[in-house]
C-alpha positions as CSV (number, residue, x, y, z in Angstrom):
1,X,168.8,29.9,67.4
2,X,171.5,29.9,64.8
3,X,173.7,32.4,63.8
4,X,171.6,33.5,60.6
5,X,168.4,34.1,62.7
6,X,171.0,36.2,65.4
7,X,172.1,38.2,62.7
8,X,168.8,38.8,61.2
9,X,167.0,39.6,64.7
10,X,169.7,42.0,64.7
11,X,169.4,43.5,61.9
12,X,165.9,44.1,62.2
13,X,166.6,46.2,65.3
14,X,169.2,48.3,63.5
15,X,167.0,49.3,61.3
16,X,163.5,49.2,63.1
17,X,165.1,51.2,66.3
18,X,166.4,54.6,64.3
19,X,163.4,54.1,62.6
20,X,161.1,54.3,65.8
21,X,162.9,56.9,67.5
22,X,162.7,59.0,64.3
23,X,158.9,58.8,63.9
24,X,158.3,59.8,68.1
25,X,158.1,63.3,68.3
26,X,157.1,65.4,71.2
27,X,156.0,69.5,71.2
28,X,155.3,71.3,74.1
29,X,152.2,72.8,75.4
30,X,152.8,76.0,73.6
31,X,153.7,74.9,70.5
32,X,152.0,73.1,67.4
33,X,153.6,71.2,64.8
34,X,152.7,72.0,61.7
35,X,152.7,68.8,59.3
36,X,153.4,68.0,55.5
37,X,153.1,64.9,54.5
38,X,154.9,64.5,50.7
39,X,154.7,68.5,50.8
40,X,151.0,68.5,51.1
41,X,149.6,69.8,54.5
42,X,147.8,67.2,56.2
43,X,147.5,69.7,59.2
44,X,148.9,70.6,63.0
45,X,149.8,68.4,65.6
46,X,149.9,68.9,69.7
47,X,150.6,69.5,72.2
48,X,152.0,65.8,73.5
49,X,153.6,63.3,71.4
50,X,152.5,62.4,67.8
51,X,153.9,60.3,65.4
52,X,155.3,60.9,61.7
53,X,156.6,59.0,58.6
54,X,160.2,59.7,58.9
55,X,161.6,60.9,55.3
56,X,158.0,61.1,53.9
57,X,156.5,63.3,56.6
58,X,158.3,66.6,57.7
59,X,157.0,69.0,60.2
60,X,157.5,73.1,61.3
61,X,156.7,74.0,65.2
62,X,155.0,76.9,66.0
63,X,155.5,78.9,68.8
64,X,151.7,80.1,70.5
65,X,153.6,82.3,72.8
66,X,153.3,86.0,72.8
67,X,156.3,87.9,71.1
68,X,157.8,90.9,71.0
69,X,158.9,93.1,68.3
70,X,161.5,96.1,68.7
71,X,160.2,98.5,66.0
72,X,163.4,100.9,65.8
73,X,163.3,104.6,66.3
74,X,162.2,105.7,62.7
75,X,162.6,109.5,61.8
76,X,159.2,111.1,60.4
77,X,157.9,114.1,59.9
78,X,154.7,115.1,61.5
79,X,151.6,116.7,60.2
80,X,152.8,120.0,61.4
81,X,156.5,120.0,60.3
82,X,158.0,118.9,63.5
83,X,161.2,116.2,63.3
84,X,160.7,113.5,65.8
85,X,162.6,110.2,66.2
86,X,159.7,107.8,67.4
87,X,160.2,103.9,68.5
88,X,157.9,101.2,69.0
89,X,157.1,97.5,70.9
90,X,154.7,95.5,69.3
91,X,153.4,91.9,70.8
92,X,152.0,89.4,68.7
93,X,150.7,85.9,68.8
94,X,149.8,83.4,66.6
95,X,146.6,82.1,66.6
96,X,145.9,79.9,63.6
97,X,149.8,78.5,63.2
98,X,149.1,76.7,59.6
99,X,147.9,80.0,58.2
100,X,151.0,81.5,60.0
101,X,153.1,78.9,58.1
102,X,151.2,78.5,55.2
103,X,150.4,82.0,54.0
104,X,153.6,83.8,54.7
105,X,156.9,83.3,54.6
106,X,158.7,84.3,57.8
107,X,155.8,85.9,60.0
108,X,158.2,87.6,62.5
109,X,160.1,89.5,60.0
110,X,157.3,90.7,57.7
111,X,155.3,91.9,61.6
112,X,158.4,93.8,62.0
113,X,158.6,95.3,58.7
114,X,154.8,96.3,58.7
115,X,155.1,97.1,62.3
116,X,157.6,99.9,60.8
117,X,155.8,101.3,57.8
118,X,153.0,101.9,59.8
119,X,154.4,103.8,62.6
120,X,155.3,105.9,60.5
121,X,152.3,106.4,58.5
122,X,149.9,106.8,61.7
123,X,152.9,109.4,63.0
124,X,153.3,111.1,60.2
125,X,149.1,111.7,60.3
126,X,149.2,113.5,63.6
127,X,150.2,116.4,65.0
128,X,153.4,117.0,67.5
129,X,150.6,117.7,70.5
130,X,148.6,114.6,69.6
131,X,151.5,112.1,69.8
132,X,152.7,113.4,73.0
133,X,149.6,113.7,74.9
134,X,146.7,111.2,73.1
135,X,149.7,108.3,72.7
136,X,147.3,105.9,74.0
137,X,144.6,106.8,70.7
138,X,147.6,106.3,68.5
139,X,149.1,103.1,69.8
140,X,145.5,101.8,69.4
141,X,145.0,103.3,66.1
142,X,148.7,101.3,65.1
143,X,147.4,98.3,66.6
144,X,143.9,98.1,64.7
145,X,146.0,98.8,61.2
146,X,148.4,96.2,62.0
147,X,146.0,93.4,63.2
148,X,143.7,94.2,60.1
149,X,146.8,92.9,57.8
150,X,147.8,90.1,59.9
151,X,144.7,88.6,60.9
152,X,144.5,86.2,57.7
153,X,148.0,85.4,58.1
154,X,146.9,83.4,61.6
155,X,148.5,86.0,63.9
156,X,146.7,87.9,66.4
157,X,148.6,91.6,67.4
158,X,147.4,91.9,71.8
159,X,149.4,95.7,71.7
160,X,151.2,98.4,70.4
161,X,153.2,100.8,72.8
162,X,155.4,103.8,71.7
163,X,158.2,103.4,73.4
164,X,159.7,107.5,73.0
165,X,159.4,110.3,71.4
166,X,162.6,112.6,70.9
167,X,162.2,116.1,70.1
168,X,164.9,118.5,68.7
169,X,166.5,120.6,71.0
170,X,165.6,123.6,69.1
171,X,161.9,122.4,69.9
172,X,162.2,121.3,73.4
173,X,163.9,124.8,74.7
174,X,160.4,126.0,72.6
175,X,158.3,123.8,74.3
176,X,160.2,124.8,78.3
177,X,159.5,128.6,77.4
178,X,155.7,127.6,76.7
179,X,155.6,125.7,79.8
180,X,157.1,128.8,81.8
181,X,155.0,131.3,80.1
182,X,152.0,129.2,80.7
183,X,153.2,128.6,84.8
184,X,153.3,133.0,84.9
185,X,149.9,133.0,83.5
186,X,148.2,131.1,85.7
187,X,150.3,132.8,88.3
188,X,148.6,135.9,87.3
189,X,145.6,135.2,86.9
190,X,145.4,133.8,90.7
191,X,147.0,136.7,92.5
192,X,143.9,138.4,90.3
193,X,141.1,136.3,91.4
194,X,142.9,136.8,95.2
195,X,142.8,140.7,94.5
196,X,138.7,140.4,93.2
197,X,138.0,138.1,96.5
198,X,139.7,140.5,98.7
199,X,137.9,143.6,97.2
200,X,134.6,141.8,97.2
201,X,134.9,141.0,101.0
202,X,136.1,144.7,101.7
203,X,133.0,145.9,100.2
204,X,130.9,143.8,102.3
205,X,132.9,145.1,105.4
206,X,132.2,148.6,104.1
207,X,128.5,148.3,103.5
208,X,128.1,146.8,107.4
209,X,130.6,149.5,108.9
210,X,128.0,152.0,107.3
211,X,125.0,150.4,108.4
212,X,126.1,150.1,112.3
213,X,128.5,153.1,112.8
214,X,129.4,152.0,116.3
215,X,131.0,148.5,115.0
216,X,133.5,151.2,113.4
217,X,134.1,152.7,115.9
218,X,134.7,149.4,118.2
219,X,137.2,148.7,115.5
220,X,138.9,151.4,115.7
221,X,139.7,151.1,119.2
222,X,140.5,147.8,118.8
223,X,143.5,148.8,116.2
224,X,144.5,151.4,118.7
225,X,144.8,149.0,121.7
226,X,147.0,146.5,119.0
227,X,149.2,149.6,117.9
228,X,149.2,150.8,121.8
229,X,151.6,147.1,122.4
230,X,154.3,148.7,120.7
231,X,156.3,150.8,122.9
232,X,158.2,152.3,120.0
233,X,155.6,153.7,118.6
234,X,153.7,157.1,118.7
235,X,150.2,157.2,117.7
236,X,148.8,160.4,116.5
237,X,144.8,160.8,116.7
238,X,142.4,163.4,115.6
239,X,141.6,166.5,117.0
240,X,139.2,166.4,119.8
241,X,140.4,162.5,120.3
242,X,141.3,163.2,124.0
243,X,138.6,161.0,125.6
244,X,139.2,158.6,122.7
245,X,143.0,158.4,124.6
246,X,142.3,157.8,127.7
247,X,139.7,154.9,126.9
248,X,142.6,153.3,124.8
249,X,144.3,153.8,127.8
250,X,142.3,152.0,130.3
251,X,141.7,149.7,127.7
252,X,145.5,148.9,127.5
253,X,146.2,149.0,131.6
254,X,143.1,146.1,132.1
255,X,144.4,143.7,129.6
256,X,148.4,144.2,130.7
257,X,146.7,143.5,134.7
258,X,145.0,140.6,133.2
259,X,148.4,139.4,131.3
260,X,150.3,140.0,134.8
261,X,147.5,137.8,137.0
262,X,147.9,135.4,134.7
């Protein structure tokens, strides 16, 4: 071999070498590539290797991955007059990525910016009680306007979340004296519903007392013998109670011999 066919075998694999390793091209299972071939789409590519024209062909990836957007807090005004600084997650994914690349500019930013506008249209809509205790009805109400815009663009939107909700202070020292006011009311109402129990079981007590006289008079002996414990104490009976005494009395000396066998 002479030195003209060295230095053209070598020149061949100057040129034929870059030119290889630029048309190899490898994208990950979670990507696509998106390919233009003279500008024209000729379609997406992956996941593995593929090859391109170099300088003819160019190509954008496509992430398939879910991704989040941090809606910030946005300041609306609700349906019934209330302030509130509300912020927002919003997870994505792109499902067809040559619409994604095709029929919008840059996806991420325009989810973010529509993510935005309608938080605070679907805020502004409800009332201060609704967004702090049906948030789940709202984030899915924010998700379905979202993924009705973004669905021809290729990208699919899994969730929305409100993130917080911050009240005035003016409103939240409202909102604790509701909350107390509410605490004394139930409160109320069951030391009432006690009272009605108590009264109904007394008049049951009454009506038996009435209907068997000696049960009354059982328990009244039986209070006597509990008030008798207390040496302190001086119990004062009715007139005529002397036999009533001295069986409180015996009653009072059996149960202190039992206590003293024991």
């Amino acid at each position: 071999m002479n030195m003209f066919e060295l230095s053209l075998l070598f020149l061949i694999l100057v040129v034929f070498l870059p030119f290889l390793a630029s048309s190899i091209k490898i994208v990950k299972e979670y990507e696509r590539a998106v390919m233009f071939r003279l500008g024209r789409l000729i379609g997406a590519k992956g996941p593995g290797i593929f090859f391109r024209i170099p300088i003819v062909d160019t190509f954008i990836k496509v992430d398939l991955r879910i991704v989040t957007v941090d809606v910030p807090k946005q300041e609306i005004i609700t349906k019934d007059n209330v302030s509130v600084k509300v912020d927002a997650v919003v997870y994505y994914r792109v499902v067809d990525p040559i619409s994604a690349i095709v029929k919008v500019s840059n996806y991420h930013y325009a989810i973010a910016m529509l993510g935005q506008t309608i938080l605070r249209d679907v805020v502004g809509q409800a009332e201060l009680d609704d967004l702090l205790q049906k948030r789940d009805e709202i984030n899915k109400k924010i998700q379905e306007l979202i993924d009705e815009v973004t669905m021809p663009w290729g990208i699919k939107v899994t969730a929305v979340t409100i993130r917080s909700v911050e009240l005035p202070e003016n409103m939240m020292r409202a909102m604790a004296k509701q909350a107390e006011a509410e605490r004394w009311r139930r409160a109320r109402v069951i030391e009432a519903e006690g009272e009605r129990q108590a009264a109904k079981m007394l008049g049951e007590a009454a009506r038996i007392y009435e209907e068997h006289p000696a049960a009354m008079r059982l328990r009244e002996l039986q209070t006597l013998v509990e008030v008798a414990r207390e040496k302190a104490l001086v119990v004062v009976t009715e007139k005529g109670a002397h036999e009533l005494g001295k069986t409180v009395a015996a009653a009072y000396t059996m149960e202190k011999k039992l206590k003293e066998r024991e």
